[in-house]
C-alpha positions in Angstrom: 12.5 -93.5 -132.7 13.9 -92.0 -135.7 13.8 -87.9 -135.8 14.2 -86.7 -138.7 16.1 -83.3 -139.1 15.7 -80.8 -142.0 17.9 -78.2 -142.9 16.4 -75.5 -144.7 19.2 -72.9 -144.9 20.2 -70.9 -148.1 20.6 -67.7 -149.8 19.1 -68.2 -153.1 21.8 -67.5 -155.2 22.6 -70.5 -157.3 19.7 -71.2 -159.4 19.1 -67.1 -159.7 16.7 -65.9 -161.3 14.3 -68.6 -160.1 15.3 -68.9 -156.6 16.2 -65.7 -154.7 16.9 -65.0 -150.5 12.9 -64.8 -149.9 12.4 -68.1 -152.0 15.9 -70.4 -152.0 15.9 -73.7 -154.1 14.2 -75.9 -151.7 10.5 -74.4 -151.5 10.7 -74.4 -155.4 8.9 -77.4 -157.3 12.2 -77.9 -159.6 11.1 -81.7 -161.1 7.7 -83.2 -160.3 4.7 -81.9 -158.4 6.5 -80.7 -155.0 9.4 -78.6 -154.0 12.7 -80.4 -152.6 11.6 -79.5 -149.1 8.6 -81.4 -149.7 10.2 -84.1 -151.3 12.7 -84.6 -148.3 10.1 -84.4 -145.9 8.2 -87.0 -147.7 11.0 -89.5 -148.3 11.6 -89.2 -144.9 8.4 -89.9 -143.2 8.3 -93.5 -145.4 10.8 -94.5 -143.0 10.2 -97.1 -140.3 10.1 -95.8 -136.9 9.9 -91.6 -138.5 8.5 -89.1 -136.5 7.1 -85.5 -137.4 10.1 -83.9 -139.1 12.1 -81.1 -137.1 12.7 -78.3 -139.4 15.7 -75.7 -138.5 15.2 -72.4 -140.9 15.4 -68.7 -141.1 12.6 -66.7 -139.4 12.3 -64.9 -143.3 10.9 -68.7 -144.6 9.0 -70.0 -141.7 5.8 -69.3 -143.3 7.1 -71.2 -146.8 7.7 -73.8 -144.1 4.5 -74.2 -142.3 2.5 -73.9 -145.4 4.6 -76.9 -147.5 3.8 -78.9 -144.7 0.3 -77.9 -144.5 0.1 -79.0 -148.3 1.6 -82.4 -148.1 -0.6 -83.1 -144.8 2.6 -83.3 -142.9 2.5 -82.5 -139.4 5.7 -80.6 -137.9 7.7 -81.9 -135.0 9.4 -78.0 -134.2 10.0 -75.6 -137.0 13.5 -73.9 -135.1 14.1 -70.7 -136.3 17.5 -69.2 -136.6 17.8 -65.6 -135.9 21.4 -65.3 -138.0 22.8 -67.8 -140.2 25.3 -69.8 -137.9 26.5 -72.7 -140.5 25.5 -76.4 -139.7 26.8 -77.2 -136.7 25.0 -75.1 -134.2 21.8 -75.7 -136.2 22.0 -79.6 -135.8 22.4 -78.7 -132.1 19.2 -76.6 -131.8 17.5 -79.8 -133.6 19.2 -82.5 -131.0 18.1 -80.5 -128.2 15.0 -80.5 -129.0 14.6 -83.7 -130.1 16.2 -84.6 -126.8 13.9 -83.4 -124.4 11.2 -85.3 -125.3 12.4 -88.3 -126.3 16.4 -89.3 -124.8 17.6 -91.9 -126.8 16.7 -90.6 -129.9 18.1 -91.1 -133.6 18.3 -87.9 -135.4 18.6 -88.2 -139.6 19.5 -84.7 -140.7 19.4 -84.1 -144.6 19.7 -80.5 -146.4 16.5 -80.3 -147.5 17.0 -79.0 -151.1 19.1 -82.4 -152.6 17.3 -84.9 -154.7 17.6 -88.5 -154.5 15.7 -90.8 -157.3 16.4 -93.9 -155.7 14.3 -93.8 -152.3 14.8 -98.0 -152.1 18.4 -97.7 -151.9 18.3 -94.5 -149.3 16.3 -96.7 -147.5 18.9 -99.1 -147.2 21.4 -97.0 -146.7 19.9 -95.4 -142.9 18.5 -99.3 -142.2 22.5 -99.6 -142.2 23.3 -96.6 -140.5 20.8 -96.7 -137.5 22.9 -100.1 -136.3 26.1 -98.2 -136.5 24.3 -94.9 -134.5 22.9 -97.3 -131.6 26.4 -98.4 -131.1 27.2 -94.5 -130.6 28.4 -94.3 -134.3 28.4 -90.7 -135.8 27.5 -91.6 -139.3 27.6 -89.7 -142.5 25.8 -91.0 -146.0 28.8 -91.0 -148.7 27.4 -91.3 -152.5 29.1 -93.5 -154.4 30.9 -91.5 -157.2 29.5 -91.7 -160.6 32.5 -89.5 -162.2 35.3 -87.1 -160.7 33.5 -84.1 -159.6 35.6 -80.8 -157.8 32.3 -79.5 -156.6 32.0 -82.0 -153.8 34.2 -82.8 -150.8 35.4 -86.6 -150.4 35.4 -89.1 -147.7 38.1 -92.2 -147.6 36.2 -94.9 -145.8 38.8 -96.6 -143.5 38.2 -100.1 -141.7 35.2 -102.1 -142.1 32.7 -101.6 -139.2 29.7 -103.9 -140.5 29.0 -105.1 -144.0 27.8 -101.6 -144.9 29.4 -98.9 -142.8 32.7 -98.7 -142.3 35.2 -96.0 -140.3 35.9 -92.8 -141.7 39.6 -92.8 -142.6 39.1 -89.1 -143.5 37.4 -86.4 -144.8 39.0 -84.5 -148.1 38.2 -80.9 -149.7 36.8 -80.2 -152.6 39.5 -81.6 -155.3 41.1 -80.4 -158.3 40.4 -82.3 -162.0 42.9 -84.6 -161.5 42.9 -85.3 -157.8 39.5 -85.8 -158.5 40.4 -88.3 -161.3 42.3 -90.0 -158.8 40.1 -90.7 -156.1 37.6 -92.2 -158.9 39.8 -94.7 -159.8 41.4 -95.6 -156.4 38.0 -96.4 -155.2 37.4 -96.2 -151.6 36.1 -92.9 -151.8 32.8 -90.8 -151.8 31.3 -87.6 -152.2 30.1 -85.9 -149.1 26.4 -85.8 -149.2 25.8 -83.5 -146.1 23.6 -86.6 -145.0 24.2 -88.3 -141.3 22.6 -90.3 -138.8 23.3 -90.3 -135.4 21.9 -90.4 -131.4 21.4 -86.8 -130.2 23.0 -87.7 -127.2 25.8 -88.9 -129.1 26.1 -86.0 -130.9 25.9 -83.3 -128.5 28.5 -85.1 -126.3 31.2 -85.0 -129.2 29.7 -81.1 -130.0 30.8 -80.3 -126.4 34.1 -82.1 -126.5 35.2 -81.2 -129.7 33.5 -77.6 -129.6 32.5 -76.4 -126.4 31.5 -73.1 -127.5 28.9 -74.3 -130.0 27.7 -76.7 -127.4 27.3 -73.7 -124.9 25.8 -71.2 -127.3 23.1 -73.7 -128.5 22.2 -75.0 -125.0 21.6 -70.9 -123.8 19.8 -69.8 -127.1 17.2 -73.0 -126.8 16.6 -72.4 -123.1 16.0 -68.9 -123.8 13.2 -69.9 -126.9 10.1 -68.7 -127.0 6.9 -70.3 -129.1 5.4 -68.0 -131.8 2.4 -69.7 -133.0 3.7 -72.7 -134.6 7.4 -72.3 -134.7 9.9 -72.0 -132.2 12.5 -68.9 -131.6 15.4 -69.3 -130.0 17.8 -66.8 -128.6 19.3 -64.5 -130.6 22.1 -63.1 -128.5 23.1 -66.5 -127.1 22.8 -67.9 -130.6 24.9 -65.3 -132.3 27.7 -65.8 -130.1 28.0 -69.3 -131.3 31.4 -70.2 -133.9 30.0 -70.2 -137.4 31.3 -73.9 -138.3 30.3 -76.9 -140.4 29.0 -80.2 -138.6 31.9 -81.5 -140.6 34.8 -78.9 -139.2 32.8 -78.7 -136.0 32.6 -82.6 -135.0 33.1 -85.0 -138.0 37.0 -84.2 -138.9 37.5 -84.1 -135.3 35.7 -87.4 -133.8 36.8 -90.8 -133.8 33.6 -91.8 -134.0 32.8 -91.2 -137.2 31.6 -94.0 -139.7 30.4 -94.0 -143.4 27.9 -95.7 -145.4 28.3 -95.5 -148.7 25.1 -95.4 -151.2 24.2 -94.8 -154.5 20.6 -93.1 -154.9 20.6 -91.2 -157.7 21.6 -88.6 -155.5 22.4 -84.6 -156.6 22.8 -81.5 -154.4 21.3 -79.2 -157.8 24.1 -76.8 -156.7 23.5 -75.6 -160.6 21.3 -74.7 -163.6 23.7 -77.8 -165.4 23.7 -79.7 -162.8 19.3 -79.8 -162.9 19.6 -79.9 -166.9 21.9 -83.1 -165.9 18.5 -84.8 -163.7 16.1 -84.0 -165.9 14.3 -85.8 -168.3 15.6 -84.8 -171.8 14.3 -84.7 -175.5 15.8 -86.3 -178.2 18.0 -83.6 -178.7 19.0 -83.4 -174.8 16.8 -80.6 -174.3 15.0 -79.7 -171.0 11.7 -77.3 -171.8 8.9 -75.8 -169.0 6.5 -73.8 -170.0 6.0 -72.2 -173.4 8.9 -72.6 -175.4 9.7 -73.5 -179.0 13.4 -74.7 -179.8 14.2 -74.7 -183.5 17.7 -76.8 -183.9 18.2 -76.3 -180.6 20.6 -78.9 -178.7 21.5 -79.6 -175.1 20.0 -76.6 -173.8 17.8 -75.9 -170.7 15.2 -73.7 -171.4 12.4 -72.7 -168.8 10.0 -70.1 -169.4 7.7 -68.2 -166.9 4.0 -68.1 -167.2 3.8 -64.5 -169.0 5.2 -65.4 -171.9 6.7 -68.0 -174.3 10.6 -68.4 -175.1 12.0 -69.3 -178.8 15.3 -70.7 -179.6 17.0 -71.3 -183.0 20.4 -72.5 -183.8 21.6 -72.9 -180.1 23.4 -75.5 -178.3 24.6 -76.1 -174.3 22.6 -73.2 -173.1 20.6 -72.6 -170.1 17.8 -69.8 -170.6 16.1 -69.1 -167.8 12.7 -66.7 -167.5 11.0 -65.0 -164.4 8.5 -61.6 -164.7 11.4 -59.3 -163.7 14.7 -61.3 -164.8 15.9 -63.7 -167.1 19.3 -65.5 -167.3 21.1 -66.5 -170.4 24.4 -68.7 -169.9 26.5 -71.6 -171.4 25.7 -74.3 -168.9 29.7 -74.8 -168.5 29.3 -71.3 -166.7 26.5 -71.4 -164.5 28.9 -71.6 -161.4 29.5 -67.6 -162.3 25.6 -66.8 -161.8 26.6 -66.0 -158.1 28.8 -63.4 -159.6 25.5 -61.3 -161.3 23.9 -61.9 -157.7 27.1 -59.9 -155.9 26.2 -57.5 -158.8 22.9 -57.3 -158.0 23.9 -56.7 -154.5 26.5 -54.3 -155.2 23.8 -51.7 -156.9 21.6 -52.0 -154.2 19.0 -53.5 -156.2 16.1 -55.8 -155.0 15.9 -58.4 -157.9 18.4 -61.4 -156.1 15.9 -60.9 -153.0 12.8 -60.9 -153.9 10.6 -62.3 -157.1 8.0 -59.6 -158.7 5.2 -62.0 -156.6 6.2 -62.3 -153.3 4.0 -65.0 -150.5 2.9 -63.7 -147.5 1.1 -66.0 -144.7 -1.9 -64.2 -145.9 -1.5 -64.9 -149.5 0.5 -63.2 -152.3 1.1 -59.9 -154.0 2.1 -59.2 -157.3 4.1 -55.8 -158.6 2.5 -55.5 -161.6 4.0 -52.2 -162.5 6.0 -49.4 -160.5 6.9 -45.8 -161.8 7.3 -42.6 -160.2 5.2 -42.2 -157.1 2.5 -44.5 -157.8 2.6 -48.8 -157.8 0.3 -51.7 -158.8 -0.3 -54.3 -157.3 -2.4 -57.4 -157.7 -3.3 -59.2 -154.4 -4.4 -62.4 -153.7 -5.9 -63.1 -150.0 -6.4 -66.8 -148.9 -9.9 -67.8 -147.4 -9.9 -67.1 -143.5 -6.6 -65.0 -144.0 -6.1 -61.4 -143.5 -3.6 -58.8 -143.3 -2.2 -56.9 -140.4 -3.8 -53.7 -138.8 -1.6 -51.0 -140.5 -1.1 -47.4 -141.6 1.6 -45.7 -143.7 2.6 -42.7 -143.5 4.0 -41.9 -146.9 0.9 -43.6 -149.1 -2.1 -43.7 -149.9 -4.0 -46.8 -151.7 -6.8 -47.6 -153.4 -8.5 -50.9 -153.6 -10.8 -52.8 -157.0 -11.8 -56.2 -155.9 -12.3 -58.3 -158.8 -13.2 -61.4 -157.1 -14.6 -62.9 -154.3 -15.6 -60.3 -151.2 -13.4 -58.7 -148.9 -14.0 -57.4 -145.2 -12.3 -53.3 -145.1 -11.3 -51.8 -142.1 -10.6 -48.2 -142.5 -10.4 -46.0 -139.5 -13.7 -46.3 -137.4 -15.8 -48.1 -140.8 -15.7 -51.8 -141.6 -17.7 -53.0 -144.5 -17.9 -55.8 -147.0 -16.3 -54.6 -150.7 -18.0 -56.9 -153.4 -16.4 -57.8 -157.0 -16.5 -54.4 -159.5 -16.5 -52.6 -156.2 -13.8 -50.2 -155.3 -12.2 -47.7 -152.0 -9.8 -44.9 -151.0 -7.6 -45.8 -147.7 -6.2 -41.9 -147.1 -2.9 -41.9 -146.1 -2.3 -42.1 -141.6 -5.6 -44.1 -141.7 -5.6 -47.0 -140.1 -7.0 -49.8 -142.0 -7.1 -53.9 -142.4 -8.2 -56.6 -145.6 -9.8 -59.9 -144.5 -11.3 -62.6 -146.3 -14.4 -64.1 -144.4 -15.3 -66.1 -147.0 -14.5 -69.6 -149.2 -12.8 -68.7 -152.1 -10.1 -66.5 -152.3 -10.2 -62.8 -152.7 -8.2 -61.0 -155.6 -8.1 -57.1 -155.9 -5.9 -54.5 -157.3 -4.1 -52.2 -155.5 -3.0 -49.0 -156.7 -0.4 -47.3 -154.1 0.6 -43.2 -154.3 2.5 -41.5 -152.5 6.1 -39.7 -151.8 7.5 -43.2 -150.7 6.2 -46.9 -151.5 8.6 -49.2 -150.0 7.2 -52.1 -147.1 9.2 -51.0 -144.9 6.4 -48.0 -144.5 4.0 -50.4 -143.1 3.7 -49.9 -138.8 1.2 -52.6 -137.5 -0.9 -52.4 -135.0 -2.0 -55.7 -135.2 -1.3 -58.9 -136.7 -2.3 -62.5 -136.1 0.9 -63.8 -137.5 2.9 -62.2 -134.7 5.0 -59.7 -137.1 6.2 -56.4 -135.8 
């Protein structure tokens, strides 16, 4: 049976402002109607032979994760969570293990789960090749078919013919300059690295022990010391932190002599930029890319996306990429968008929240929006989903008082519980303990104005909570 493995990893920073370390590329709907984790889980489960996806992720996402899923009626085969960032190698382990214990000859096909590919036929293809090479205890890696020299990517040489699609991987090459780049092109023979593979567990996690024994060793502890927490899966964090921080392809692929290639081409991009999504798009006749409200005036080769509070106008621009959130908005030549992780270090530097969070931020319960902060006080706008609610709490810095304008919502406040109806409003002091639920159908929207000496969520000690946060 075919397993397929998603990696869902990612700090946000290269399509800032849109994407940010709460909300990376992947759960954001980028082209189309679903987000690129969506889309890989999707293509995936077309496949013959595809099981429930595996999903590896961080902790911070695993709601994003669970819900995407929920949307697309895609049922999960292990959400992993990661407890620290350990680069791809461990996190493919986590996955085989898994996978393993359940089901001992099975094929894992681990993607990144924020890359687009267009031509699902051909990727189809493409693993119906692979999966001979894996049953023959093949490590194989998907390499896409140049379509111009590219330093962005890393390169495979495909070596001796193995079958009439795969072939032996003579080796793997860095991430080229111009004209080494140039080269490889018109050599032929080689590939970008897609990041893609297909492969038994078993196999795997025999060439993860010989070729990095302490990876092995740290992902075998951490997933006999996981724990279930409601849907997901968390493994252990001391055992997993000890484990190298290395690349599948560092880790096992540069080291094996088992590993193949299978070259494709499937309309395949990692959207490791604001260019590189202009590039994908669909495009005007002036090779313009507009969402949402926006007027271009001699405007040429320009990417222009504005939020949903309020329309964007260009005149007399070319090559640009413009892009709008609630609280920040990027303007850059799209030959420089490789810089925006620069503005995100910035960000980082001041100690400012803007590369971490977006203005709305999702919650398992729903959403909240900071519609304005000053001084000792903060708005908020709060949407709670039907059946959802939020955790038993107190602060001890704020107070907060609550306007429902729609739908009804279920108040806990110390020793009272009572419905609050649309138009209707209450005080929550501050130390009092209190709780928001939504009995009903529809959701429930109310604003929520906070005061107090301190506002920030780290204030928030719960006493309860169905979703199993501290």
């Amino acid at each position: 049976m075919l397993h397929p493995v998603v990696l869902s990893g990612g700090s946000g920073s290269r399509l800032w402002p849109l994407s940010r370390q709460n909300q990376p590329k992947q759960f954001l709907t980028l082209i189309g109607d679903r987000s690129l984790y969506q889309e890989t889980v999707v293509r995936a489960s077309k496949l013959p032979g595809a099981q429930a996806p595996v999903t590896v992720c961080s902790g911070d996402h695993r709601f994003m994760v669970g819900e995407q899923l929920q949307e697309i009626g895609i049922s999960n085969g292990g959400i992993l969570l990661e407890p620290i960032a350990r680069n791809t190698a461990p996190a493919i382990a986590l996955a085989a293990l898994h996978v393993i214990a359940n089901d001992a000859d099975a094929s894992l096909l681990v993607m990144p789960a924020d890359h687009l590919i267009e031509d699902e036929s051909a990727f189809r293809n493409a693993v119906a090749a692979a999966t001979g090479l894996a049953e023959a205890g093949w490590l194989v890696t998907f390499g896409i078919t140049p379509d111009y020299a590219e330093t962005g990517y890393g390169y495979i040489l495909r070596g001796e013919g193995l079958s009439d699609d795969g072939f032996k991987v003579e080796r793997f090459v860095e991430k080229p300059d111009a004209t080494t780049a140039e080269r490889y092109v018109a050599e032929g023979g080689y590939a970008w690295n897609s990041g893609m593979f297909l492969f038994k567990a078993k196999s795997y996690l025999d060439e993860l022990a010989r070729h990095a024994p302490e990876i092995f060793e740290a992902a075998q502890l951490s997933y006999a010391a996981s724990e279930g927490d409601l849907d997901f899966i968390r493994v252990g964090k001391d055992q997993f932190a000890a484990s190298p921080n290395d690349s599948i392809d560092y880790a096992v692929m540069e080291r094996t002599d088992r590993a193949a290639v299978v070259p494709v081409s499937c309309g395949w991009s990692d959207i490791g930029s604001w260019s590189s999504l202009w590039s994908v798009a669909k495009r005007d006749v002036d090779d313009n890319r507009h969402d949402g409200d926006v007027i271009s005036i001699d405007t040429k080769g320009c990417l222009v996306r504005a939020s949903d509070r309020r329309m964007i106008a260009t005149i007399g621009v070319e090559d640009l990429v413009i892009i709008d959130t609630p609280d920040a908005t990027l303007v850059a030549r799209k030959d420089r968008v490789q810089d925006v992780k620069t503005i995100v270090d910035h960000l980082k530097a001041a100690g400012r929240q803007e590369h971490l969070f977006h203005r709305k931020v999702y919650r398992p319960w729903g959403s909240y929006d900071s519609i304005d902060v000053g001084e000792r006080f903060q708005v908020k706008r709060i949407v709670v989903k039907p059946g959802a609610a939020l955790s038993l709490q107190k602060h001890h810095k704020r107070a907060e008082h609550w306007i429902v304008v729609s739908g009804v919502a279920e108040v806990t406040c110390d020793d009272k519980v009572f419905d609050l109806h649309e138009n209707q409003s209450t005080y929550i002091p501050l130390g009092s303990v209190h709780r928001l639920r939504n009995n009903g159908s529809e959701p429930v929207e109310l604003i929520e104005v906070q005061s107090g000496s301190y506002l920030g969520e780290d204030d928030i000690v719960r006493l309860e909570d169905v979703y199993g946060r501290s």
